[in-house]
C-alpha positions in Angstrom: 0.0 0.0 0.0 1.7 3.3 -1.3 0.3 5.0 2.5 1.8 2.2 4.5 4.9 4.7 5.3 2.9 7.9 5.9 3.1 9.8 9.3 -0.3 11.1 10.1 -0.9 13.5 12.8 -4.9 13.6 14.7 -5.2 16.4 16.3 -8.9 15.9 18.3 -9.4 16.7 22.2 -12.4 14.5 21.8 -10.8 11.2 23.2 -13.1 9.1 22.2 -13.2 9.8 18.4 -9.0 10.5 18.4 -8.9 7.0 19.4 -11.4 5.6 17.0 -9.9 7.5 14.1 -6.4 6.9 15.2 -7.2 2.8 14.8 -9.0 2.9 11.8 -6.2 4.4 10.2 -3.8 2.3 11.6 -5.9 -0.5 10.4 -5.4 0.6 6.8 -1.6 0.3 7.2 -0.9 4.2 8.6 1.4 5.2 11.2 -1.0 7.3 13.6 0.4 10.0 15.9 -2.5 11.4 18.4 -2.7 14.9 20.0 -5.3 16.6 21.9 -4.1 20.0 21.5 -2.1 22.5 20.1 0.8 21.9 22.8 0.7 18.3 21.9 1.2 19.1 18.0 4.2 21.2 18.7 5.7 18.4 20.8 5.0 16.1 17.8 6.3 18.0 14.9 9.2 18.8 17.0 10.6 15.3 17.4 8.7 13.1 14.2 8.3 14.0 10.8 4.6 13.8 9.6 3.0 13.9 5.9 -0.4 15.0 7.0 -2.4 16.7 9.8 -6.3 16.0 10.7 -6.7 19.5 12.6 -10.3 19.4 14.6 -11.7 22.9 14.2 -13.1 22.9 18.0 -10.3 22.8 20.6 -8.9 23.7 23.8 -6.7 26.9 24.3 -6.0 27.3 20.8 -8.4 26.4 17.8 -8.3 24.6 14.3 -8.3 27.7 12.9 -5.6 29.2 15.2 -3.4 26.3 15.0 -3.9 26.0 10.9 -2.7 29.7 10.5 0.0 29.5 12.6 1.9 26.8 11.1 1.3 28.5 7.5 2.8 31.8 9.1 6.1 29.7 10.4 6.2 27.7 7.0 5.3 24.7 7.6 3.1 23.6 4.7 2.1 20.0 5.6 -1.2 19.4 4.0 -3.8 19.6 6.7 -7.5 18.3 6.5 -9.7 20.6 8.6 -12.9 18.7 10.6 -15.4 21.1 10.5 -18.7 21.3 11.6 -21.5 19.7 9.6 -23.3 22.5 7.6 -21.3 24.9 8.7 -19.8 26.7 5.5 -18.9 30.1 7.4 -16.0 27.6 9.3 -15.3 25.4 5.9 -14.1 28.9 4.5 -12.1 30.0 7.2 -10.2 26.8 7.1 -9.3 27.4 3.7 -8.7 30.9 4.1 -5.9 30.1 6.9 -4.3 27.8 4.5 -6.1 24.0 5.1 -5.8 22.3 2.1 -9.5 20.3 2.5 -12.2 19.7 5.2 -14.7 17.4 6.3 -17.7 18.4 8.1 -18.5 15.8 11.3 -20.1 13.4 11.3 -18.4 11.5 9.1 -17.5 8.4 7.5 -14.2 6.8 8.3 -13.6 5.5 4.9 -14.2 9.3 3.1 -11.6 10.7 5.6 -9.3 7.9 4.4 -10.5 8.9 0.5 -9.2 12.4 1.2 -6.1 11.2 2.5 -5.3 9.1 0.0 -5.5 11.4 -2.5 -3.8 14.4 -0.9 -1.1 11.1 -0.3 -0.8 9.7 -3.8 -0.5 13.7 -5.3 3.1 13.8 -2.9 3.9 10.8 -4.4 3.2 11.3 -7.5 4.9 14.7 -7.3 8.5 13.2 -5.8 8.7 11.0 -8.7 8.0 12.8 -11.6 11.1 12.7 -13.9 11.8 16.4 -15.5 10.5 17.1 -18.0 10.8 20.9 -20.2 7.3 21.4 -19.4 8.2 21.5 -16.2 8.7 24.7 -16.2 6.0 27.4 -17.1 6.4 31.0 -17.2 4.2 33.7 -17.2 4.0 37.5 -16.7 6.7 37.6 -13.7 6.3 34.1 -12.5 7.6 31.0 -13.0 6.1 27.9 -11.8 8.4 24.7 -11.5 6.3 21.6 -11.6 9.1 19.6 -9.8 10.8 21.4 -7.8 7.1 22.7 -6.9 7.5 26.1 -6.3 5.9 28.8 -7.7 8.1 32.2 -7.6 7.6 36.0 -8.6 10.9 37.6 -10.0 12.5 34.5 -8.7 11.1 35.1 -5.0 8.8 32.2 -3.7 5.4 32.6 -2.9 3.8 30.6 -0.4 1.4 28.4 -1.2 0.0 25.5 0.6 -0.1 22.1 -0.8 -3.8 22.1 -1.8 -2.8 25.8 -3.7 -0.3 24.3 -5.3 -1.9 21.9 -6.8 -4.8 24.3 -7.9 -2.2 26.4 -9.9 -0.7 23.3 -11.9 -4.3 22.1 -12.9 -5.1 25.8 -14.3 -1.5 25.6 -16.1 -2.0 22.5 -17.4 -5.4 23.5 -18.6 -3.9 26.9 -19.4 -6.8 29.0 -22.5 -9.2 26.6 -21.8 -12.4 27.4 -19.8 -13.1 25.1 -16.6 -16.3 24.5 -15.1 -16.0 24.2 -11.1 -16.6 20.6 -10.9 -14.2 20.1 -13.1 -11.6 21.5 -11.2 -12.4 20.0 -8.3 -12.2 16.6 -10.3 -8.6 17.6 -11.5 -7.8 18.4 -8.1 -9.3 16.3 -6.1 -10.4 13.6 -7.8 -14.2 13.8 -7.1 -17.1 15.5 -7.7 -18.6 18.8 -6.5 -20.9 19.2 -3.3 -23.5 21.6 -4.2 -23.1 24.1 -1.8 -19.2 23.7 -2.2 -17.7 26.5 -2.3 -13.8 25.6 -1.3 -12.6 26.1 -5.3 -13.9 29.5 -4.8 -12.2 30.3 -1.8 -8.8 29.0 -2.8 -9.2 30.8 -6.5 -9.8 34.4 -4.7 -6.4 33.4 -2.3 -4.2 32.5 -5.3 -5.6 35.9 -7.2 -4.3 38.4 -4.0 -1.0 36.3 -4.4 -0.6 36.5 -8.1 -2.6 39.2 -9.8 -1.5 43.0 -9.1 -5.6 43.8 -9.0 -7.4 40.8 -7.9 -11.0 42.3 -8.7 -9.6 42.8 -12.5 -7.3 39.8 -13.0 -5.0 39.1 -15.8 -4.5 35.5 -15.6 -7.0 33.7 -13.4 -10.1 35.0 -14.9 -13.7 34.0 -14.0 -15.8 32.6 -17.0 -19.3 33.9 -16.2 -22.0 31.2 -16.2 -19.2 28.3 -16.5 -16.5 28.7 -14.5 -13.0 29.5 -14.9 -9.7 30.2 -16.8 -6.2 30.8 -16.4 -4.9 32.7 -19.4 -1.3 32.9 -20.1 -0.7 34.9 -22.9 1.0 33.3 -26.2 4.8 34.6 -26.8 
């Protein structure tokens, strides 16, 4: 199983469901480290490395939120899947907003969290052993965005971008001049389809705009399609 070395980090104060995530994932050949709170996390990160975080949105001293936006702020860009509460789009947002790269509203089903994961998994992997390639490389405007090395930079400065981000911005370059519909993106990036009331492409678009466009209410490159959806334009040499 391609997960069977992955570190996974559960942050949840709620004992009881820690515990019943923590084995279900170890069940499907995971290495499971548990925390309760933000203290615990640090102490973890500090001493293991670990390929993805499940951040609970409700918790003690320091929230989901809190915690999510911190790391982001000190670098650390390991993906994280925010639990959220069910229905509860204003929080979804947020989560996003301080950098999460995908959420899942409680209650939920064991094997979904484990869908997410794998796919947020099998996009690392499949990232560390691409071979180069010249299309590797893509520039536009000021920015050049490195498939490989996966780094996105502005007059040769990185930007930050979180892994979910990232991937956003090579599905538009890959699909550069050609219009996307929003489930559609989400099936290039995700690798399912859209929730109605989904609005997490949206959220992530109007993030990459303030990071790349110089006005993001008139952008150059990511550009809204009305009544479809989207499309990145990078203009022909």
């Amino acid at each position: 199983m391609e997960n069977s070395k992955k570190n996974i980090l559960v942050v949840d104060d709620d004992i009881k469901i820690n515990k019943l995530v923590s084995q279900y994932l170890k069940e499907q050949g995971l290495a499971i480290h548990s925390a309760h709170n933000g203290k615990d996390l640090d102490k973890i990160l500090d001493k293991n490395h670990i390929d993805l975080i499940i951040l609970d949105l409700m918790l003690p001293d320091e929230s989901g939120l809190d915690i999510c936006k911190r790391l982001r702020v000190n670098k650390i860009n390991i993906p994280i899947i925010m639990l959220t509460a069910k229905g509860d789009e204003v929080d979804r947002i947020l989560g996003l907003e301080m950098g999460a790269d995908d959420y899942l509203p409680k209650p939920f089903n064991p094997r979904e969290l484990l869908a997410r994961i794998s796919a947020i998994l099998r996009r690392q992997i499949t990232n560390e052993n691409a071979s180069i390639k010249q299309t590797d490389v893509t520039k536009f405007g000021p920015f050049e965005f490195n498939n490989f090395e996966r780094v996105l930079k502005k007059n040769n400065v990185p930007i930050d971008l979180t892994s979910g981000e990232f991937d956003l911005v090579k599905v538009f370059i890959e699909n550069a001049n050609q219009p996307l519909s929003r489930e559609k993106i989400m099936q290039l990036v995700r690798g399912k389809e859209l929730e109605v009331f989904d609005r997490s492409i949206d959220v992530q678009i109007s993030r990459i705009r303030k990071l790349i466009e110089d006005d993001p209410n008139n952008p150059i490159y990511l550009k809204t399609k009305w009544g479809y959806g989207y499309v990145f334009e990078i203009p022909s040499k």
